[in-house]
N, C-alpha and C positions, 0 to 999 in steps of 0.2 A: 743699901745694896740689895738687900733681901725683896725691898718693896718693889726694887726695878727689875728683879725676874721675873718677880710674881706677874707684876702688867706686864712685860715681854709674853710671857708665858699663857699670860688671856689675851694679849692681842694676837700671838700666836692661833691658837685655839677658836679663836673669832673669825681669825682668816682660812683657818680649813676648814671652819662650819659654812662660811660665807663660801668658799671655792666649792665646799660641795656641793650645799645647798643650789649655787648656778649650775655647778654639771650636773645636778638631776634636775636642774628645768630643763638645761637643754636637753638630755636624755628624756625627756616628759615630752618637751615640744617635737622632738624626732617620734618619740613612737607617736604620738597624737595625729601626727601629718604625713607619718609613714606611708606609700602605698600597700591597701592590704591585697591579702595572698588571690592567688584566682579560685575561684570556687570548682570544685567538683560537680562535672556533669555527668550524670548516669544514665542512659537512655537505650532504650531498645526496643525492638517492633516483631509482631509476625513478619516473617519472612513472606508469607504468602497473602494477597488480598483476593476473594473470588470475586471476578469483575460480572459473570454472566451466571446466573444459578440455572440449574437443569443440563440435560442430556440431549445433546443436537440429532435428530434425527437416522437412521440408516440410509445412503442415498444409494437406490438399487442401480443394479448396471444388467446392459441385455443380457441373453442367454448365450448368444454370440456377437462374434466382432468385438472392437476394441471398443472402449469409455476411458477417457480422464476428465475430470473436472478437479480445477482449482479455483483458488482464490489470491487476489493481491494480497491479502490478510495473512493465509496460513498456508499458500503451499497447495498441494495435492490433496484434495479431501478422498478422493477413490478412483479406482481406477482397475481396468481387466483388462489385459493382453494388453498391455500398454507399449509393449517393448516391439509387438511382432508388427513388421512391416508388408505394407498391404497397395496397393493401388487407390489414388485418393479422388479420380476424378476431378471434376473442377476445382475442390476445393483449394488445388494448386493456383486457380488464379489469384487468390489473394497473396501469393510470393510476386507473381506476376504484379499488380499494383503495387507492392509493395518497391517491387525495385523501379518501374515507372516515377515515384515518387518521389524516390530519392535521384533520380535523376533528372528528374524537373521536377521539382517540390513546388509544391502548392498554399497557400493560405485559405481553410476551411471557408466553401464560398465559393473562391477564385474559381473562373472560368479557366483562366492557361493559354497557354500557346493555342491557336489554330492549326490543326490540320488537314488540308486537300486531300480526299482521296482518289485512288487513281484508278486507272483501268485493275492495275495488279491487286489494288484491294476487293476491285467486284469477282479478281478470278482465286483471292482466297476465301468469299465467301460462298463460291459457286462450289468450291474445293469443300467447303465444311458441311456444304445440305449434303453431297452426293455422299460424304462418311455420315450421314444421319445423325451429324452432332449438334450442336445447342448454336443458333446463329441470330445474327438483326442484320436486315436487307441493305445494302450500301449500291450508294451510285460513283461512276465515272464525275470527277466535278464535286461530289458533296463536302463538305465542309463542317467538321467540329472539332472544337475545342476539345483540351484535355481534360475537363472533368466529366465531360458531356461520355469523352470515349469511355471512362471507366465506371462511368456509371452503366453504359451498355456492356462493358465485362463483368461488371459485379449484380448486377440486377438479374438479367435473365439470361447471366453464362453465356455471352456471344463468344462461343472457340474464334470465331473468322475476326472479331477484332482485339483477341490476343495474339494473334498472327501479326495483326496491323500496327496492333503495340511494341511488339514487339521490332517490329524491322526498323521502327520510325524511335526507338531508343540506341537502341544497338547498330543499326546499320545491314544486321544481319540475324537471323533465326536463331543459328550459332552461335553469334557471337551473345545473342541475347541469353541464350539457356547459361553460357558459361558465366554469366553473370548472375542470374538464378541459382545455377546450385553456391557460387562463392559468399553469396549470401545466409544460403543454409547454413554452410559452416563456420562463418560468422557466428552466427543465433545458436550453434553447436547440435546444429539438428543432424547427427551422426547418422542415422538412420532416414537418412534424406537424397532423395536422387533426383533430379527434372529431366526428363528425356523430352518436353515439349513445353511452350507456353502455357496450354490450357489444360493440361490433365486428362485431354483426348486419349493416350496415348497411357497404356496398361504399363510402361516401363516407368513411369513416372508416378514413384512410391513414397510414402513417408511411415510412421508412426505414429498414433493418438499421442504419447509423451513428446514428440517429436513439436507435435503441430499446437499443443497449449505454447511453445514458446514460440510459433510463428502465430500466432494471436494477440499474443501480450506486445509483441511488435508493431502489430496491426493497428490497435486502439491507441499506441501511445503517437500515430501519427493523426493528428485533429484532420486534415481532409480525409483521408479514410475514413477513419471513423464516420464522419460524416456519411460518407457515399454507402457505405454495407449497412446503414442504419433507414435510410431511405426505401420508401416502399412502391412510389413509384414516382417516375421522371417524365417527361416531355422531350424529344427529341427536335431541331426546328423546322422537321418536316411532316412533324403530327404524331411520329409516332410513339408509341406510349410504352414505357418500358415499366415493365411489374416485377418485383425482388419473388423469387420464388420461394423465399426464408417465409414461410407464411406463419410462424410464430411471431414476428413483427408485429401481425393483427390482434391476435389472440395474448402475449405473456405479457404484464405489467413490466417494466424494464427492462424488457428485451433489445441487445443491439444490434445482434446477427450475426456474422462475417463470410459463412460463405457455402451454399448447398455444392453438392456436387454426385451425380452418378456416371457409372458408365456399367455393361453385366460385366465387366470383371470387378468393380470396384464395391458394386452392390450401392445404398443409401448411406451418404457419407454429412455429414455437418460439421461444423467449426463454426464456434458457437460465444457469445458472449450475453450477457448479462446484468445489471447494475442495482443494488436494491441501497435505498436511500437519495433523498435528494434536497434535503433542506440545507439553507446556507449556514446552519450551525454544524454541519453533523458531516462527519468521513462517512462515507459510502463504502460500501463491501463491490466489488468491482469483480462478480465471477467469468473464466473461461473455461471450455472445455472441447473436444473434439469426440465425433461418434464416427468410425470407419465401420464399413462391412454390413451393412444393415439389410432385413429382408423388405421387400415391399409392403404396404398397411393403406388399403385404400378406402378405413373407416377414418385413419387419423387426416389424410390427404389424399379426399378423392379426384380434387384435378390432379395432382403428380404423388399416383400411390408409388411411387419406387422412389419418393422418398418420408412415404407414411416412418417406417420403421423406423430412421433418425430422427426425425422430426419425435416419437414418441418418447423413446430412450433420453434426447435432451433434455426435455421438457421435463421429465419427470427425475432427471436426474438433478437438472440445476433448481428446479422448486423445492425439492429437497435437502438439497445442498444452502440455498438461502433462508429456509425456516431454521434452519439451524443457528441463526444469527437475533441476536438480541441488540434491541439501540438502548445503548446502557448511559443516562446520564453522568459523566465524568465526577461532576464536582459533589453529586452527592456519596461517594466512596470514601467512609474513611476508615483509615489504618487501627488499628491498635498500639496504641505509643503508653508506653510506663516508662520511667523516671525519675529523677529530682536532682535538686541542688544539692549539694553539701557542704557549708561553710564551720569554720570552728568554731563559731562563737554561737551558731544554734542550730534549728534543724530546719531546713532549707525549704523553696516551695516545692511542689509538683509538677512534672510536665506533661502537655497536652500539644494535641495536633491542631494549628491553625486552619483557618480555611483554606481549600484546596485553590491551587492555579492549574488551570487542565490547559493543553496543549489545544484542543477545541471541545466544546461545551459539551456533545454527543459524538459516542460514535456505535459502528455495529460491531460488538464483538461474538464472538463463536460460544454458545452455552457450553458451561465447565473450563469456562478460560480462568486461570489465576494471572493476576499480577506478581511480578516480584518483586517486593519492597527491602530499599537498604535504606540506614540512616545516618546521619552525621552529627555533632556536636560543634559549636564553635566555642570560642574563650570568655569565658564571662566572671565580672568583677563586679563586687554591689558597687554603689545600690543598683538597683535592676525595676522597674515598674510592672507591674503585674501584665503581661501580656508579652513583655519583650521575647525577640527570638533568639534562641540559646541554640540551634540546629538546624536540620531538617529534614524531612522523607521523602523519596523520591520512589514512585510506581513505575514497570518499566513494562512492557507488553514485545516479549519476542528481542529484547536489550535495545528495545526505543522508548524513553523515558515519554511518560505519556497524564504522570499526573506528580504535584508537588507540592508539598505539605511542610509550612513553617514549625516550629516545635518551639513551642512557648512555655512561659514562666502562667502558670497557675495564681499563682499571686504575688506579693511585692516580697523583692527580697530587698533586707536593709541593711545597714550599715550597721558595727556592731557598737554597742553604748560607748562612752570615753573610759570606762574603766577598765573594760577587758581589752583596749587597746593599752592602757596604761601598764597593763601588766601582762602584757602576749605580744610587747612591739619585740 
């Protein structure tokens, strides 16, 4: 009886060694094949990256009249009497084109509709010599198309065929100006009035802030641009039509947009610029307007009365574009510190991948920073030395402009079977 507890008692004894023994394999084979915990990512960057080193230039402005110059990039780089409204002379006929444009649009090139002129357009250009304004000779019968005609309103300021433009959009003189000014207010040029098609007419006023935003209008239609960038045209009765933006000849990416005087309005321009042109690289794309200017018939002795804008441009927007650096994108990098943290040892370090730029170069403004933020993602070993664990993003004005992966420095690994054995 005694012998049969005794075996009861060790087969007992056997079976809880034996039931344990199995629930610490399977306890062994759960932690062994557990998933482990996600690792600690620590990361962080200067907030600032200098994109352009140095100090851009001072870009002077006249003694009088107004100056603004800007840029697509950054805005208003400077500007004097910007706000005070003035009489703009022709430089109104680029509103003038502008709504011709939109009312028969064009494809940069495209010739356009035909149109007949008539007896009424020889007696509005007989109407424009006898006010001593800016004209091209038209006959009873003659025949041009619509780029033809704006090229002779934009080229050498014909008042008598914004007259002609005018009637042959609108229907009527009226009807066309009230379309003119509905445009200004569109573009929000507050400080904007058209009392005529061509700027003849001293009631027809804007402001230099006014007219940077009837510019940036101007360029973003491709036939325009085209037309105010032309230096000189062919008419097809011979005759030769010459841009009197005579910066055209003389400024390396000069595009022009539009001369204009009259003695109340004094030397006026509106003005554009482009510095950059390779197929890797964003271009700096300047505009700017000069009203009120004196005569200067060292800078422009055929049309000294508009020496004085012509000067002040010129030296204002060369100004304004040396101020610009073409900063390779993808050699910028961040400052990235870091690392992983796992429990079982001491993790690798992080570093910035190669950069992806939005385009290879571009021109930024000297003393531009970037503003750099970063992110982390979730990462579990093992991990290969190079894997991306985040990443930096550069942002120029809050338009992301460069992108930086954020890597494992070296291999992170799995931790040995023991410390899983005893940290499942």
């Amino acid at each position: 009886m005694h012998m049969s507890r005794r075996r009861l008692v060790v087969v007992i004894c056997l079976a809880l060694v034996v039931a344990a023994l199995a629930t610490a394999g399977v306890v062994a084979g759960q932690r062994l094949t557990a998933p482990l915990p996600s690792a600690t990512v620590t990361v962080s960057v200067d907030p600032v990256l200098l994109a352009a080193p140095g100090q851009p230039p001072v870009i002077p402005v006249p003694a009088s009249g107004s100056l603004v110059v800007a840029t697509d990039a950054d805005g208003v780089l400077a500007a004097s009497q910007a706000d005070v409204v003035r009489p703009i002379g022709s430089v109104a006929k680029t509103m003038t084109a502008l709504v011709v444009l939109q009312q028969h649009p064009l494809a940069a090139g495209e010739g356009g509709p035909v149109l007949t002129l008539t007896a009424a357009d020889v007696r509005l250009y007989q109407q424009a010599v006898a006010e001593q304004g800016s004209t091209i000779p038209v006959k009873d019968g003659e025949q041009l198309n619509e780029r033809q005609l704006l090229l002779a309103l934009m080229l050498p300021s014909a008042n008598n065929i914004a007259e002609t433009l005018a009637r042959w959009v609108a229907g009527s003189r009226d009807a066309f100006i009230a379309l003119l000014n509905q445009q200004a207010a569109a573009l929000q040029m507050s400080r904007t009035h058209f009392a005529d098609p061509s700027g003849y007419s001293p009631a027809t006023v804007s402001s230099a802030g006014d007219l940077v935003l009837l510019a940036g209008a101007a360029l973003a239609v491709p036939a325009l641009m085209e037309v105010v960038s032309t230096r000189t045209a062919t008419l097809p009765d011979g005759l030769v039509l010459r841009n009197l933006d005579a910066l055209l000849a003389t400024e390396p990416g000069w595009i022009g947009v539009k001369t204009g005087w009259t003695p109340q309005a004094g030397g006026c321009l509106l003005f554009a610029a482009r510095q950059g042109a390779a197929p890797a690289s964003v271009p700096v794309t300047l505009v700017g307007a000069v009203l009120g200017q004196p005569p200067e018939s060292a800078v422009s002795p055929n049309h000294p009365e508009l020496g004085g804008a012509f000067h002040a441009a010129r030296a204002a927007a060369s100004a304004a574009l040396a101020g610009y650096a073409e900063v390779p994108l993808p050699s910028l990098h961040p400052r990235i510190t870091g690392s992983v943290s796992v429990p079982w040892a001491t993790g690798p370090r992080l570093a910035a991948g190669s950069a992806a730029a939005v385009n290879a170069l571009m021109f930024i403004r000297e003393g531009t920073t970037l503003r750099v933020s970063v992110s982390a993602d979730r990462l579990t070993a093992p991990a290969p030395s190079g894997a991306v664990v985040g990443s930096a993003v550069a942002s120029l004005k809050d338009r992301p402009v460069l992108r930086w992966p954020v890597v494992l420095d070296s291999q992170l690994a799995t931790p040995p079977w023991w410390w899983r054995l005893l940290n499942g």
